[in-house]
C-alpha positions in Angstrom: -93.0 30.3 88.2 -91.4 33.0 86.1 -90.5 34.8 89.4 -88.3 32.0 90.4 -86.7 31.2 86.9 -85.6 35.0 86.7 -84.1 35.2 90.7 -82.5 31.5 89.4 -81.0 32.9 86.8 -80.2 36.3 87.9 -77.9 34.0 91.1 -76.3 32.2 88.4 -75.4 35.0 86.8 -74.0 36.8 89.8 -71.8 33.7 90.9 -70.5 33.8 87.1 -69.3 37.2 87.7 -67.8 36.7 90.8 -66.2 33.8 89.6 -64.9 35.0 86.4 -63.7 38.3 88.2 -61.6 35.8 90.7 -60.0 33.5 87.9 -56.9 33.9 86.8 -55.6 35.8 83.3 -53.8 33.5 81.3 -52.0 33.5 77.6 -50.9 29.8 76.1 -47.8 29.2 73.7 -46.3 26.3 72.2 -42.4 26.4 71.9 -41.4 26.7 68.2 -37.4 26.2 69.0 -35.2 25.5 71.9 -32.1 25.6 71.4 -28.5 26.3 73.5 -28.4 29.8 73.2 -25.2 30.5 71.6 -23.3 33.6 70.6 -20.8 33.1 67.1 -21.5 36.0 65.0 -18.3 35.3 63.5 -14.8 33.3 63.5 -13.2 35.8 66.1 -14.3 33.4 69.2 -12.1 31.0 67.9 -8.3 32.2 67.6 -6.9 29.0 66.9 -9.6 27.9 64.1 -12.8 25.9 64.4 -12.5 22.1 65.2 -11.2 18.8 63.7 -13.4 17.3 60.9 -13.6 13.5 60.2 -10.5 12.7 58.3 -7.9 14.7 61.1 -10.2 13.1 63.8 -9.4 9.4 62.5 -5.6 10.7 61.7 -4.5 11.6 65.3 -6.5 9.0 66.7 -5.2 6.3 64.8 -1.7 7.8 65.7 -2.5 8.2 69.5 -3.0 4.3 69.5 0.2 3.4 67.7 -0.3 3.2 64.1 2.7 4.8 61.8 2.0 8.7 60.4 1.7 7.5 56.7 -0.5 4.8 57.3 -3.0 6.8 59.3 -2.6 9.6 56.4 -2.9 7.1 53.7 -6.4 6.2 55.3 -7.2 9.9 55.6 -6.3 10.4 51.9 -9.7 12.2 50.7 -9.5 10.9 47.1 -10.2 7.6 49.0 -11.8 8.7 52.7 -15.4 7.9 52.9 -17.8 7.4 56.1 -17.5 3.5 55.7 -14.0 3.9 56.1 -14.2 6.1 59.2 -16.5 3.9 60.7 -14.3 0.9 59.9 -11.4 2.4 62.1 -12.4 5.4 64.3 -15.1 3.9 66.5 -13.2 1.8 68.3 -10.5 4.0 69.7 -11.0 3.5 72.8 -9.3 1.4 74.7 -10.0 0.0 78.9 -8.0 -3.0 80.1 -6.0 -3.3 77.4 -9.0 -3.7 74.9 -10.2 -2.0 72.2 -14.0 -0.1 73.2 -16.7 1.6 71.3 -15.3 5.4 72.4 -19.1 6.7 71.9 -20.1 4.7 75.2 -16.9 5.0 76.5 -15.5 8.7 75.8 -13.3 8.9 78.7 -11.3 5.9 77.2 -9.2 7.7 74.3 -6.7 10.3 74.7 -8.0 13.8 75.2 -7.5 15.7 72.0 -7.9 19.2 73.7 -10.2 20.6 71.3 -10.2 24.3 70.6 -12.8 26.7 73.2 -14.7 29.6 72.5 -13.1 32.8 73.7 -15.9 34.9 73.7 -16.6 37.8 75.8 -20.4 37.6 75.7 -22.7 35.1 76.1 -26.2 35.3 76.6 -27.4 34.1 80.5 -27.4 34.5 83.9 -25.1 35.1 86.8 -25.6 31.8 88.9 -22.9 31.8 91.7 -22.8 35.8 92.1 -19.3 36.1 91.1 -17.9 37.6 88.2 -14.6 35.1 87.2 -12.0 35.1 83.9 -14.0 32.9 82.1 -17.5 34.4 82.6 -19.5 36.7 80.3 -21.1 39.6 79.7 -24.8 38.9 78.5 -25.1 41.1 75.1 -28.9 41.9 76.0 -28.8 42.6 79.2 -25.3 43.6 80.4 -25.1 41.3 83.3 -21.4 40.1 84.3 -20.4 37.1 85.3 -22.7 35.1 82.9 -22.3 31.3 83.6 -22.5 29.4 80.4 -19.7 27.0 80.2 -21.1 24.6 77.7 -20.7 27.3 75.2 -17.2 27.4 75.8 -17.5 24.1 75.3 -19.3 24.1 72.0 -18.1 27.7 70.0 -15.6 26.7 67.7 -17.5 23.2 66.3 -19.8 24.3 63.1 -22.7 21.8 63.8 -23.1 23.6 67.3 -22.2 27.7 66.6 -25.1 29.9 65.9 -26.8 33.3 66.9 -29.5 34.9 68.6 -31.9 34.9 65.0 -29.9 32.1 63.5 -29.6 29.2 66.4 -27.3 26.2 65.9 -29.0 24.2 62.7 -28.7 20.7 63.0 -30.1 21.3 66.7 -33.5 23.2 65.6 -33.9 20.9 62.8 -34.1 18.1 65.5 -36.6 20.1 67.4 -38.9 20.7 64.3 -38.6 17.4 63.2 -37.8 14.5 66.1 -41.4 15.5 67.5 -42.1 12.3 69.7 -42.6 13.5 72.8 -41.6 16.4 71.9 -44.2 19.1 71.9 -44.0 21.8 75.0 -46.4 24.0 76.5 -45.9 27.3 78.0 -49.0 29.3 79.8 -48.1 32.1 81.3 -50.6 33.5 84.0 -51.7 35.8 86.6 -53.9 35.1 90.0 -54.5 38.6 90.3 -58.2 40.4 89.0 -57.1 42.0 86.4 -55.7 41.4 83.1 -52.0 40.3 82.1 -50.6 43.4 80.2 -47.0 42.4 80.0 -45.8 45.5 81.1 -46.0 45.4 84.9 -47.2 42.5 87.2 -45.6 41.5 90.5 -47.4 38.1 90.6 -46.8 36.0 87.4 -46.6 32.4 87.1 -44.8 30.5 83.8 -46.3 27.1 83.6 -44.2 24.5 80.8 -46.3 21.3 79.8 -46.2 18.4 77.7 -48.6 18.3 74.9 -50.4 15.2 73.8 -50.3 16.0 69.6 -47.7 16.8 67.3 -47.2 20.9 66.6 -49.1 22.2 63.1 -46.6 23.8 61.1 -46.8 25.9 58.3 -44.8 27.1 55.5 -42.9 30.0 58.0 -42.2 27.6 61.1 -45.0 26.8 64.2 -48.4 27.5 63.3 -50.2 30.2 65.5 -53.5 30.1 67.4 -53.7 26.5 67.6 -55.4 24.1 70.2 -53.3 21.7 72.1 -54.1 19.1 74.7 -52.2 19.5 78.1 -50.8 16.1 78.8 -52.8 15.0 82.4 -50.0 12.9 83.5 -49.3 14.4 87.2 -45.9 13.2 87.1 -45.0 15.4 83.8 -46.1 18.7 85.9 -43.7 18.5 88.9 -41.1 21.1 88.5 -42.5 22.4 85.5 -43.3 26.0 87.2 -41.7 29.8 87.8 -42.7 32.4 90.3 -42.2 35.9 89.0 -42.6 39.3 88.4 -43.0 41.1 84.8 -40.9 44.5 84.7 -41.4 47.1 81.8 -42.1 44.0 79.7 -40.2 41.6 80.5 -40.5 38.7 83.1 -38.2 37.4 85.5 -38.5 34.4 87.4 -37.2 33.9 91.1 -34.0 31.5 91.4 -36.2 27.8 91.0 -34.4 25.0 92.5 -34.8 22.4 89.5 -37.0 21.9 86.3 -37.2 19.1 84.6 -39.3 18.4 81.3 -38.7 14.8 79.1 -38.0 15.6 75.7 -36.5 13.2 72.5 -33.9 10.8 72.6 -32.9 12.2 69.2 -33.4 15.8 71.1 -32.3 15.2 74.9 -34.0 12.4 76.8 -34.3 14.8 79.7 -33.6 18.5 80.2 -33.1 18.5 84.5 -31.6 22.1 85.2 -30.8 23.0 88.8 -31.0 26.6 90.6 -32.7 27.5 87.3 -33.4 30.9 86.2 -35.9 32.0 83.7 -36.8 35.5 81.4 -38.8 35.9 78.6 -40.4 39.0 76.7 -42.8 39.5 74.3 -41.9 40.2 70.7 -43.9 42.9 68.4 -45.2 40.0 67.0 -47.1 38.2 70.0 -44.4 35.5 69.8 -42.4 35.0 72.7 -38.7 34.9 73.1 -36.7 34.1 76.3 -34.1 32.5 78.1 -33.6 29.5 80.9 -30.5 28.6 82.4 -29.0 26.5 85.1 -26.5 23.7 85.7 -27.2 20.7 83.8 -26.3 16.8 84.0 -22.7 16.6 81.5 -24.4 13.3 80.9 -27.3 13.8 79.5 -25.7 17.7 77.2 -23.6 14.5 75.9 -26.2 12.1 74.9 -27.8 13.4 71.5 -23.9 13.1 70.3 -22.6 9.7 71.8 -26.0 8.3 70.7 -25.2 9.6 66.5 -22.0 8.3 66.9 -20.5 8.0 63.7 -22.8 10.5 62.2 -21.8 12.8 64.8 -18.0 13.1 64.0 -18.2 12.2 60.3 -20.9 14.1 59.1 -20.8 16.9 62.0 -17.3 17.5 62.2 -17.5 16.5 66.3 -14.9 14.4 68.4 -17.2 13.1 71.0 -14.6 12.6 73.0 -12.7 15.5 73.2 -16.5 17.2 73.9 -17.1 15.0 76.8 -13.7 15.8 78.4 -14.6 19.0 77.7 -17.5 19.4 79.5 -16.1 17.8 82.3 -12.9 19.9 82.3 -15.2 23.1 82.6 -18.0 22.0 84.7 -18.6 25.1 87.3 -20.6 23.4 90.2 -20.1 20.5 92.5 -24.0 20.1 92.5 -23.9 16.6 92.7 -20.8 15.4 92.4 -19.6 12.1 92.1 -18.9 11.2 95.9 -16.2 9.1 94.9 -14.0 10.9 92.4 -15.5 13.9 93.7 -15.9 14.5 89.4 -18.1 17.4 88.8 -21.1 16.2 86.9 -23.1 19.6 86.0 -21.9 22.4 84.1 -23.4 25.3 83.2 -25.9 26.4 80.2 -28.4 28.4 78.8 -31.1 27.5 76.5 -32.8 30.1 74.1 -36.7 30.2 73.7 -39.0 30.8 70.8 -42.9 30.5 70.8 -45.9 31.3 69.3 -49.4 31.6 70.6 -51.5 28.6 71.5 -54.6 28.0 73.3 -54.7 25.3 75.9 -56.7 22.5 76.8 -57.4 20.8 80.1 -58.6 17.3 80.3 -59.0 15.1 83.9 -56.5 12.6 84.3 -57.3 9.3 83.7 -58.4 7.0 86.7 
């Protein structure tokens, strides 16, 4: 009987081995920040000065629909100007048929204030369409020409939206850290090959995004490392989730991906859909990661997070959600899905910036 228990367990042990030796090398992260990747070390982008705040924004709106300079100014007085007051009066600026419109549902209805763009050099991304035009960048890490990131153009010279490489826009990370429903993202990062992933050199990688099904541990420095989250088994949340690729003296580089999409916060993004997406990341001395995704995005949905504060938006964050609508439209770069009837350009292009720490994964079945 012993016999057969030891050549039993001897087989199992073999078809461990051979199964362990053909499994895939894997390394989990959760994403600490994601945030438009922006480049405003300093006023310089910005020539003719940063952005209207609340009061000028109700002033030459209130003008731009008729009513006299010194009563507009009177109401802009700041002894006297308060957020009540701008909500009283610069809401409803729009105007369609005649009628006066909420201008946060409706941006397209009040006069275009031309706000000011950033006139940047560099930028961090990719080049998307190949070309190197007048109002492309260089990326500062990389050296690439004709970076594509219009949105930044778009949003350089308003405070609540600059930042940096180590210092991304604010108000944007503090939604990410702290609008969580939904919110919580995956990365795993893995290798079919038989041996392990190094991050040096590896010319079959995979980058895998997920949603996860509990709320990120934090600490008192940001994202807590080493913890255990849940993959989320919904199927439908793992469709274009995924990057082909190749690591290169440390750094990974995904091929040209048609689309991703991930569902995010309605106080973050609803949705983040990117088309002919491109992807890098690299490990920092730390074990945290740090990368960089890009690709044409729905003007829509970039808009959303700002038409849905409204008020708070312009008053408290110093944005006409307006003039940033027409903006984006008025420097969209692709005719990916256009509108077929105005033949408007919907998509514009932008690049996000990537921070996470290490996670372990877990895998549960999907529900029946």
């Amino acid at each position: 009987m012993r016999k057969y228990v030891a050549m039993a367990s001897a087989a199992v042990a073999l078809c461990l081995a051979a199964s362990n030796g053909a499994m895939a090398d894997s390394r989990g992260y959760v994403i600490a920040n994601w945030a438009p990747a922006m480049n405003n070390p300093d006023d310089t982008n910005c020539p003719q000065g940063k952005n209207a705040q609340a009061a000028d924004i109700m002033t030459y709106s209130l003008k731009a629909n008729g009513m006299p300079a010194d009563q507009a100014a009177k109401l802009a007085d700041p002894n006297t100007f308060s957020r009540a007051k701008f909500g009283q009066f610069a809401p409803m600026r729009g105007r369609k048929d005649g009628k006066e419109v909420l201008v946060y549902n409706h941006p397209l209805t009040a006069p275009d204030p031309h706000i000011h763009l950033d006139v940047s050099k560099e930028a961090f991304g990719f080049n998307m369409d190949g070309k190197v035009g007048p109002n492309d960048y260089t990326d500062p890490l990389t050296k690439e020409k004709g970076v594509d990131n219009a949105a930044a153009r778009v949003f350089g010279c308003f405070d609540r939206t600059r930042g940096t490489l180590d210092n991304p826009p604010g108000n944007w990370s503090y939604r990410w850290s702290h609008y969580n429903e939904g919110n919580t993202w995956l990365m795993e990062i893995s290798t079919p090959a038989n041996k392990p992933l190094t991050f040096q050199n590896d010319d079959n990688v995979t980058v895998n995004f997920y949603r996860g099904m509990q709320l990120p541990l934090k600490n008192g420095s940001g994202y807590q490392k080493n913890v255990t989250y849940t993959i989320d088994p919904n199927r439908d949340l793992t469709k274009l989730t995924s990057f082909k690729g190749k690591i290169s003296n440390g750094m990974f580089m995904a091929d040209v991906t048609p689309e991703f999409r991930m569902i995010a916060s309605s106080r973050i993004q609803p949705i983040f859909d990117f088309k002919q997406v491109r992807l890098r990341i690299s490990m920092k001395p730390d074990g945290n990661i740090r990368g960089f995704m890009a690709g044409y995005l729905p003007i829509d949905m970039i808009y959303f997070p700002f038409g849905d504060y409204g008020v708070g938006a312009e008053y408290c964050g110093g944005m006409d959600v307006s003039g940033l609508y027409q903006a984006l439209i008025q420097n969209a770069d692709t005719d990916l899905d256009a509108d077929p009837k105005t033949h408007r350009r919907t998509r514009i292009s932008q690049t996000y910036q990537i921070e996470a720490v290490p996670a372990y994964l877990r895998r549960v079945s999907a529900a029946n």
